[in-house]
VEXSEGU-56593 format. One record per residue: x, y, z of N, C-alpha, C in turn; residue in three letters. Coordinates in pm, whole numbers, plus 50000, padded with zeros to 5 digits. Example, Ala and Ser with C-alpha at 12.3 -4.5 7.8 and 13.67 -1.06 7.14 Angstrom:
<markes>
513194943150780512304955050780513204967050780Ala 512854977550708513674989450714512905000350787Ser 
</markes>
This chain:
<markes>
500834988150000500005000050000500875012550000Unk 501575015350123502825021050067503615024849982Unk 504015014649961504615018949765503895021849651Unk 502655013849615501965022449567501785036749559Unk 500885044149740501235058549750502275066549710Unk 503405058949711504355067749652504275070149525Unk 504405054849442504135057349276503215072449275Unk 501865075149325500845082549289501505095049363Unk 502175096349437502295109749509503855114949512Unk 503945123349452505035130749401505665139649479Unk 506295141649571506485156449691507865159649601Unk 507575173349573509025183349557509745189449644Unk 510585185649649511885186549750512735201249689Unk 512115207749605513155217749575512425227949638Unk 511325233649706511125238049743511785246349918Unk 511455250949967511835261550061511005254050204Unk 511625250650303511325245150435511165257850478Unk 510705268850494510635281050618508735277450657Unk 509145279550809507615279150867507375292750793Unk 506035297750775505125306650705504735311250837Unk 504065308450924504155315651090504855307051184Unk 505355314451248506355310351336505555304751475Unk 505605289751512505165288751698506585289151782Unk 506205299351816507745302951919507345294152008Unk 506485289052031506715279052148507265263252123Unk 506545259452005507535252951917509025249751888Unk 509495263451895510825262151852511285265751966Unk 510865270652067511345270752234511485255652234Unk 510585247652245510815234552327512295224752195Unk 511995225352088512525221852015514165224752015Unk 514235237652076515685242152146516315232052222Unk 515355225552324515495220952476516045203452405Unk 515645199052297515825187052289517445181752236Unk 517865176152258519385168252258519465170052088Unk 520345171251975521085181351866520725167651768Unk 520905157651795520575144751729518855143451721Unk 518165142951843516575144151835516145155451784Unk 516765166751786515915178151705516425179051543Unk 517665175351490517875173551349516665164551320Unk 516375152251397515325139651326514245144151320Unk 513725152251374512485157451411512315167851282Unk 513175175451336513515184251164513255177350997Unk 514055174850993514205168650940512985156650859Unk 512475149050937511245141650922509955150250920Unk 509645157750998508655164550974508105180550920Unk 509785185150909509115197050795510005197050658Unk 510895189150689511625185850538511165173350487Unk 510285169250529509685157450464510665146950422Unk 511495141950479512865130250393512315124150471Unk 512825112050436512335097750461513725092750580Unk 513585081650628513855077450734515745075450670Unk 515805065850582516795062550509517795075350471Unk 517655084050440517795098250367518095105750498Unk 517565107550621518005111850734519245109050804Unk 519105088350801520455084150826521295086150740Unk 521755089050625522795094950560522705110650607Unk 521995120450607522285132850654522825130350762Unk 522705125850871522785126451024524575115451036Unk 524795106950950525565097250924525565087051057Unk 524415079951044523515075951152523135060551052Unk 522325052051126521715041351087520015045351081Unk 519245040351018517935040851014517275037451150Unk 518155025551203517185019351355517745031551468Unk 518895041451465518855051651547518245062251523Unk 517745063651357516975077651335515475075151401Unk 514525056551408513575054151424513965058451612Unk 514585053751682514585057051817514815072251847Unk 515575083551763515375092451822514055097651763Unk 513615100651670512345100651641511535096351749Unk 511335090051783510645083851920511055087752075Unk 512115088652081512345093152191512085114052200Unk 512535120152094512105131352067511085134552053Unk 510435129351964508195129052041508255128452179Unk 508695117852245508165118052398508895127152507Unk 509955131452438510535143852520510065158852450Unk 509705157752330508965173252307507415174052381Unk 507145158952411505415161852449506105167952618Unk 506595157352616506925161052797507145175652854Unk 507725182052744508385199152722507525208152717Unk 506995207052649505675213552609504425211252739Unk 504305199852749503225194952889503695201653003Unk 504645205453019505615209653148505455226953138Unk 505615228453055506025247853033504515252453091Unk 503545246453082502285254553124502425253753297Unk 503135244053346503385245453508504155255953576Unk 
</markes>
């Protein structure tokens, strides 16, 4: 199913990553996270690259980009959950 979606869906990568409005709170907590979890995070979710493509940016393995990915979700929720205290 997967691969399929891809065949059909085309994302251009030449385009420009800048947020269009800025959540300063966002990029506050995103500060706070360890230089390896916030490239993956970056990286995966507003540059859109794929998991494979990260571990060569990062010069990393795929099964450490999947754990910080994961561990960086649960330390940005934690960051964010915390700042309103």
């Amino acid at each position: 199913m997967l691969q399929e979606r891809r065949s059909l869906v085309r994302l251009s990568h030449g385009g420009s990553y800048e947020m269009t409005e800025v959540d300063h709170e966002l990029v506050w907590a995103l500060q706070r996270l360890p230089p390896h979890q916030r490239a993956t995070l970056i990286l995966f979710y507003y540059a859109d690259r794929p998991i494979n493509e990260i571990a060569d940016i990062l010069q990393s393995s795929s099964i450490a980009v999947r754990v910080n990915l994961s561990r960086g979700r649960k330390r940005l929720r934690l960051i964010l959950e915390n700042r309103g205290d």
